[in-house]
C-alpha positions, 0 to 999 in steps of 0.5 A: 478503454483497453481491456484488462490484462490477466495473467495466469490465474492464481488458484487456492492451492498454491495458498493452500499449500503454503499454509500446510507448511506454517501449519507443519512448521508450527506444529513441529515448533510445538507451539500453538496457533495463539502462540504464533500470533503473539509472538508476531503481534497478530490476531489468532485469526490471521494463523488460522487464515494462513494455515487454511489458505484463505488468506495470502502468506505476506513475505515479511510475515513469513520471515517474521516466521521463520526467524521465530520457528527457528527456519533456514528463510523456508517460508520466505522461499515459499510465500515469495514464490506465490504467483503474482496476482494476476489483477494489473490491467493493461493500462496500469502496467507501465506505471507499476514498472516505472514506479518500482525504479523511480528517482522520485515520487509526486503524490496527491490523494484525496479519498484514501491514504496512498498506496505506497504509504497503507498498512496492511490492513488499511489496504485489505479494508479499500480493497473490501470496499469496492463494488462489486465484491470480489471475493476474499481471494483477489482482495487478499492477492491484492493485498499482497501486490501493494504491500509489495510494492513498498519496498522501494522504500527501503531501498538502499537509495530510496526514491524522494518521495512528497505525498499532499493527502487530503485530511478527509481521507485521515478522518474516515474510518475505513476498516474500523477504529483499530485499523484506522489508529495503525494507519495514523500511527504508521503515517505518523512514522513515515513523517519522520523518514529522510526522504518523505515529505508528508503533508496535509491538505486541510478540510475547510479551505475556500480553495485549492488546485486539486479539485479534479481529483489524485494524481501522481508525479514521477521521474524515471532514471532517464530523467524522464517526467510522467505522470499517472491518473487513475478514474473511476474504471481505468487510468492513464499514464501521461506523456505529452510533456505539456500535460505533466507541466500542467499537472506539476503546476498544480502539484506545486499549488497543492504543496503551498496550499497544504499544512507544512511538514510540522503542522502536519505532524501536529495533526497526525498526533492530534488525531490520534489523541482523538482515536 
């Protein structure tokens, strides 16, 4: 296996200087810690965080910021300007390259929601739970890494996008009962966007194609099929065109075998009636 990739180490500094900036921008606003969280719809922690350079300032919420400060997109500049984290390994590399200018996007998951599809928080909660621990700075870098990643949703011309989540994964309660209702909702949102196709793998089957774990599907502006694997300490990204067959075969099978778009919908809004 290869061994990680690291790019330049980004430090507290950098976080902590973009903080004193909310802080200074706050401040001059005359308006409180608590008054800024309200008025972005955050906890009060989550200013505090910001502002001491625990926490990475997300580009969206910095533009939620400077909208409410009244700022010419300053804190935009400067949470856009954060180094990027320096976490991507070698072998994952490609593929994060790839699936920021995808056609389209096959996904199936089964322990946890898919990237491209977590709330904030949710994310920050998976990235918590890995073991070991890796500190509350890489997991908020990484954090700002795969919200960063969704963008490819909005864009212009979005990529087709199918996703078959296994319903495990919606019942567990990662991040706590708040965090999982958000994400519920938000998937419950995406379920409706044009070009999402949201589905749900049923527990209690007595089968289905997807037993040997997630993977994805993608298809490059070349027309180019690939597909990518991730395993307990690494992925691969897969070529061979016989292999991506294999797992289209299997994808195809998972997508019949799984709840239809408007059943799946009806579970979404049956478990957060149970939330």
């Amino acid at each position: 296996m290869p061994a990680p990739r690291r790019a330049s180490r980004p430090n507290a500094t950098a976080m902590k200087m973009v903080g004193s900036q909310v802080a200074v921008c706050r401040i001059a606003k005359g308006m409180t810690q608590r008054a800024l969280a309200e008025a972005l719809h955050i906890d009060v922690e989550t200013i505090a965080s910001i502002e001491q350079g625990r926490r990475v300032l997300m580009p969206h919420v910095a533009a939620q910021m400077d909208g409410i400060l009244g700022l010419p997109g300053v804190l935009t500049v400067a949470a856009n300007g954060l180094p990027e984290v320096d976490m991507v390994p070698a072998w994952a590399e490609e593929y994060m390259e790839r699936e920021a200018e995808a056609l389209a996007l096959s996904w199936y998951d089964t322990l946890a929601v898919p990237g491209l599809l977590q709330t904030e928080a949710y994310a920050r909660a998976v990235l918590s739970c890995r073991v070991p621990f890796m500190g509350e700075e890489k997991i908020e870098l990484q954090t700002a890494r795969r919200i960063k990643r969704q963008e490819i949703l909005t864009r212009p011309v979005p990529p087709t996008l199918s996703f078959v989540i296994w319903e495990a994964s919606l019942r567990d309660r990662i991040g706590g009962d708040e965090v999982r209702r958000e994400q519920l909702r938000h998937l419950r949102t995406c379920a409706d966007q044009p070009a999402v196709s949201l589905q749900v793998l049923p527990l209690g089957i007595t089968a289905h194609a997807g037993l040997d774990g997630p993977f994805i599907l993608l298809e490059t502006p070349e027309f180019q099929r690939l597909a990518y694997s991730e395993t307990q300490r690494g992925s691969f990204l897969v070529r061979d065109p016989n292999e991506v067959s294999i797992l289209s075969q299997k994808y195809a099978m998972l997508r019949s075998q799984a709840l239809n778009l408007a059943e799946t919908k009806g579970l979404l809004d049956r478990l957060l009636g149970e939330s």
